[in-house]
C-alpha positions as CSV (number, residue, x, y, z in Angstrom):
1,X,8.2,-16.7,-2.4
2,X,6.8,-18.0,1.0
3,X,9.9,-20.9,1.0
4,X,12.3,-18.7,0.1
5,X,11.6,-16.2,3.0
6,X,11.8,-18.9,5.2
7,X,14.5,-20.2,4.4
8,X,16.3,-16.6,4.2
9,X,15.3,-16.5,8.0
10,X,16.3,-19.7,9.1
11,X,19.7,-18.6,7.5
12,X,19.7,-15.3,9.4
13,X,18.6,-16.8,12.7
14,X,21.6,-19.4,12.1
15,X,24.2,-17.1,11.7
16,X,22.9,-14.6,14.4
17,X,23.1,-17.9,16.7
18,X,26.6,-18.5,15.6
19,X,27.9,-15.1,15.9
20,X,26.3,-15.0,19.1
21,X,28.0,-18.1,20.9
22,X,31.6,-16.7,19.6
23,X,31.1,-13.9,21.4
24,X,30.2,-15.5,24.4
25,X,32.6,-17.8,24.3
26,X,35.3,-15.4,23.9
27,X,34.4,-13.3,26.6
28,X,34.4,-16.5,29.1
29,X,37.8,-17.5,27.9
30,X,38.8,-13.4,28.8
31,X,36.9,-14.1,32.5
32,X,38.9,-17.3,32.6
33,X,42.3,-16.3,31.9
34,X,42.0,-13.1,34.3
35,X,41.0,-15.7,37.0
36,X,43.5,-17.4,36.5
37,X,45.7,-15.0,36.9
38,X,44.4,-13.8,40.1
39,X,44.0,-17.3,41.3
40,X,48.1,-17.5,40.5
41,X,48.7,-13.8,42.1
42,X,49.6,-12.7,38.4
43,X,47.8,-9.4,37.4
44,X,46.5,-9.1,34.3
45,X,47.9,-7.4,31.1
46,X,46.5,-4.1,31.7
47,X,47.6,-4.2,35.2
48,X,51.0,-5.1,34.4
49,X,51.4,-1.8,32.1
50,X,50.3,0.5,34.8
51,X,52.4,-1.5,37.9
52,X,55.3,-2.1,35.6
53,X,57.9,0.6,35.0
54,X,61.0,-0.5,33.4
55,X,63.6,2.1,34.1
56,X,62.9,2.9,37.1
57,X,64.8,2.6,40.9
58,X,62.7,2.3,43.7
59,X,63.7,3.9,47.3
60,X,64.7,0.3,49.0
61,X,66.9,-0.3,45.5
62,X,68.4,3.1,46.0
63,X,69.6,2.7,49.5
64,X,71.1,-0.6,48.5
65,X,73.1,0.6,45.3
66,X,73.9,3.6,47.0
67,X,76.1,1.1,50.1
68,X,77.5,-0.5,47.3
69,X,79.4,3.0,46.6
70,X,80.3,2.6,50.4
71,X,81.8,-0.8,50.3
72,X,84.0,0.2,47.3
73,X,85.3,2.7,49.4
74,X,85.7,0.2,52.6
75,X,87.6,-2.1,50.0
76,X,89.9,1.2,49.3
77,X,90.5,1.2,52.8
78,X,91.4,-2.0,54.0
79,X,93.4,-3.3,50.9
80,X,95.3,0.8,51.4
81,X,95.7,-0.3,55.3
82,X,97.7,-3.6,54.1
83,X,100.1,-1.8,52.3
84,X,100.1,1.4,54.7
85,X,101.7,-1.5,57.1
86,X,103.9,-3.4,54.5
87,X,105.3,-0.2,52.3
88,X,103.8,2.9,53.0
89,X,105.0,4.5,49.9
90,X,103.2,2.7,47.4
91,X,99.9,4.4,48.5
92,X,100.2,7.5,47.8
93,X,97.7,9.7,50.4
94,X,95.8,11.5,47.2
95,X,93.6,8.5,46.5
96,X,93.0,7.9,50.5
97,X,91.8,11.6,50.2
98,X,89.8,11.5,47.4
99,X,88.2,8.7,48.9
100,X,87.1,10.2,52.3
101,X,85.9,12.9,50.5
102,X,83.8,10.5,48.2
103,X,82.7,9.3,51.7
104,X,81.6,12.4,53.5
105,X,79.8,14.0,50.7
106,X,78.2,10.8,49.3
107,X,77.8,8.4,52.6
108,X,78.1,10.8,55.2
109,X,76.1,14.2,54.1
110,X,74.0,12.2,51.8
111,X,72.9,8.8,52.5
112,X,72.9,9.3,56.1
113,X,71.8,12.6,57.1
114,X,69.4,13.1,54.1
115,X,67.7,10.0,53.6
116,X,68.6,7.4,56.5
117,X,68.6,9.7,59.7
118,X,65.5,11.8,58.1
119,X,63.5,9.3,56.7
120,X,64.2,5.6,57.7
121,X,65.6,5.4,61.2
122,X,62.2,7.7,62.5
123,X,60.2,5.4,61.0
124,X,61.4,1.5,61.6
125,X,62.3,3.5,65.8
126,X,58.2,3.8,65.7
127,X,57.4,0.8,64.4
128,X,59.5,-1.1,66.7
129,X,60.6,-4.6,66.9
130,X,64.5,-5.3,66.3
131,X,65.2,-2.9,63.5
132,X,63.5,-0.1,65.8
133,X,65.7,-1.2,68.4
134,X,69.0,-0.5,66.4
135,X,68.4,3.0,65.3
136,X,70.2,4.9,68.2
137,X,72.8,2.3,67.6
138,X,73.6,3.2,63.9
139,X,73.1,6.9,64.5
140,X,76.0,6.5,67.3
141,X,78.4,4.8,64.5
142,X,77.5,7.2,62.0
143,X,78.9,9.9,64.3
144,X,81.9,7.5,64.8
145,X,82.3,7.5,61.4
146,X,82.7,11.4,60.8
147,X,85.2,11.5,63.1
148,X,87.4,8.7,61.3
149,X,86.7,10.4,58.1
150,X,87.7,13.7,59.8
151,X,91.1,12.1,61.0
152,X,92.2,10.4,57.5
153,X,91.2,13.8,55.4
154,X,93.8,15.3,58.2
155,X,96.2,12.6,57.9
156,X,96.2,12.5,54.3
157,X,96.4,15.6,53.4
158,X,100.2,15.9,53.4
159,X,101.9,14.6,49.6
160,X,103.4,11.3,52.2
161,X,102.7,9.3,54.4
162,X,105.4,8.7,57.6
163,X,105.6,5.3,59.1
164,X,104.4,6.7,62.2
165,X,101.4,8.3,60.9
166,X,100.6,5.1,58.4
167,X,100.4,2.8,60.9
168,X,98.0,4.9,62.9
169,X,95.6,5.8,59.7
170,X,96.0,2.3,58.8
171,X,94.4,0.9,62.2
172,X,91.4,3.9,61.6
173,X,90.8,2.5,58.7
174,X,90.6,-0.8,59.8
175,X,88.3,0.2,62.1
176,X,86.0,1.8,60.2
177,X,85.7,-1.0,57.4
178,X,85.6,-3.6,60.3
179,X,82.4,-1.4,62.1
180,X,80.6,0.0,58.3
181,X,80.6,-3.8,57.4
182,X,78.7,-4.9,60.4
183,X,76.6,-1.6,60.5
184,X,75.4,-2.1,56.2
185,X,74.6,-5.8,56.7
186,X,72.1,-4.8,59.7
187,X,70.6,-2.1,57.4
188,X,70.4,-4.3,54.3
189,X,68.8,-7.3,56.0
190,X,66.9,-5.5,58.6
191,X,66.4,-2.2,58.8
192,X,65.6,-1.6,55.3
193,X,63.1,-4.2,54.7
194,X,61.4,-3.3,57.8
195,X,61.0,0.2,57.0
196,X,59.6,-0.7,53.8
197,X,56.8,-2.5,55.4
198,X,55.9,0.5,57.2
199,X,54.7,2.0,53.5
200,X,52.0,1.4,51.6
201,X,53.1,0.8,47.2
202,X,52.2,4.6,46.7
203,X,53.9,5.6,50.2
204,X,56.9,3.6,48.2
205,X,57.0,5.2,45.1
206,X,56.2,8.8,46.4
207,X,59.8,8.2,48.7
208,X,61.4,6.6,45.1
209,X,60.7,10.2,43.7
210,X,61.7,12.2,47.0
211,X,64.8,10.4,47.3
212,X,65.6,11.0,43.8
213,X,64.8,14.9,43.9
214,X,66.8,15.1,46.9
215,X,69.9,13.1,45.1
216,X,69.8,15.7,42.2
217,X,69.6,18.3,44.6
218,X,72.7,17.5,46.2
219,X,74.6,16.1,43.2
220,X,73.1,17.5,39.9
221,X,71.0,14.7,37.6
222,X,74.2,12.1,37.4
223,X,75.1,11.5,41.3
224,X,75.0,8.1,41.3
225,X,76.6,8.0,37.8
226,X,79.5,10.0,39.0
227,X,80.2,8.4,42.1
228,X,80.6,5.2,40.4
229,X,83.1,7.1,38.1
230,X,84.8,8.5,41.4
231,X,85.4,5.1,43.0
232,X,86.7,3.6,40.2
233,X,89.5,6.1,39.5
234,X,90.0,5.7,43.1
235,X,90.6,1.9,42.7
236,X,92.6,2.2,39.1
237,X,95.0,4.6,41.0
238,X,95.9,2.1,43.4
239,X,95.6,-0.8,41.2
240,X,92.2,-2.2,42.8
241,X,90.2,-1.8,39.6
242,X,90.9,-5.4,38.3
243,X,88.0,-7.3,39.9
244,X,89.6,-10.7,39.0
245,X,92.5,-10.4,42.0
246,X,90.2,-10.7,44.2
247,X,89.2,-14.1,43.1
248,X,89.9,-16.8,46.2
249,X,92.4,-19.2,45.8
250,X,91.7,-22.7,46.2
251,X,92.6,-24.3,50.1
252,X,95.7,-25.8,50.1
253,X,95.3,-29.6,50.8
């Protein structure tokens, strides 16, 4: 009986041992791969699920999509201001109207006044440095630009253009793309990312969610959605929707 017990607790204390090392083990290789992670700037698994959030558009992403609306409309206007010059007839002054309206309600009273001259311009002014310094400089164009967008709703109102009145909206135009394209590329690669440093990550995702209420505020739940819809009837009306004719030809040799 005495062997027996023995044994029967040298067996025990084996398999407690055993059982014991695995579990330590495991838990090392846990600590190691979690400081590894940190060590590459990876978080780890349970990190990722909270940080994560497939889905969603933050505030920087917003302002960016939101000129890509713009430069559609810019496109409108210069490719309309080519043939405003060559034939004025073929543009008919509906889709020029539709697309200053598409400008003022969605550029204009929107992304400028609501979010830009609200939120970012106050902020990147205070913080300084060269995006502060441009701030008084894109309010000034902004203003510049309501009174464009003012003169081709005027113009453009009537059901044709004269040649008279076509070449003058077509040098507004020109104006405007040539002045929005300078004014979004300083935005884009300055002004925005400097107003994002300015935030901490929950400072970023509280303006995500104010940016989005005010958006469905002014537009109802699909603004974005329908101003993509807008433009491009806008472009299939004057036979811009075909991305593919814009391909560059090759240099002559």
């Amino acid at each position: 009986m005495t062997c027996k017990t023995d044994a029967s607790k040298r067996n025990f204390l084996r398999l407690t041992t055993t059982v014991s090392m695995g579990v330590i083990l495991t838990g090392c290789q846990n600590a190691g791969n979690s400081n590894a992670s940190a060590q590459l700037g990876k978080p780890s698994s349970s990190k990722t699920a909270e940080s994560e959030k497939p889905g969603e558009v933050t505030a920087t992403e917003d302002l960016m999509r939101e000129h890509g609306i713009l430069r559609r409309a810019l496109l409108v206007y210069s490719e309309a201001a080519a043939k405003l010059r060559s034939n004025p007839a073929t543009v008919p002054p509906e889709a020029l109207q539709k697309t200053a309206k598409l400008f003022r309600a969605f550029g204009e009273d929107y992304h400028e006044k609501k979010l830009e001259e609200t939120f970012i311009f106050p902020a990147v002014k205070k913080a300084g440095a060269e995006a502060g310094s441009l701030a008084d400089i894109l309010i000034t164009q902004h203003q510049r630009g309501r009174e464009i967008t003012d003169y081709i709703l005027s113009l453009t109102q009537s059901a044709k253009l004269g040649i008279a009145n076509a070449g003058q909206l077509a040098q507004a135009m020109d104006a405007l793309v040539r002045m929005y394209r300078a004014h979004a590329a300083r935005e884009d690669t300055l002004v925005f990312p400097a107003w994002k440093q300015t935030l901490s990550a929950a400072q970023l995702d509280e303006m995500s969610e104010k940016f989005e209420d005010i958006e469905h505020e002014q537009f109802g739940e699909d603004g974005f959605d329908d101003a993509v819809k807008q433009i491009r009837e806008i472009e299939t009306a004057l036979g811009l929707a075909d991305l593919s004719q814009f391909t560059a030809p090759l240099p002559s040799r």
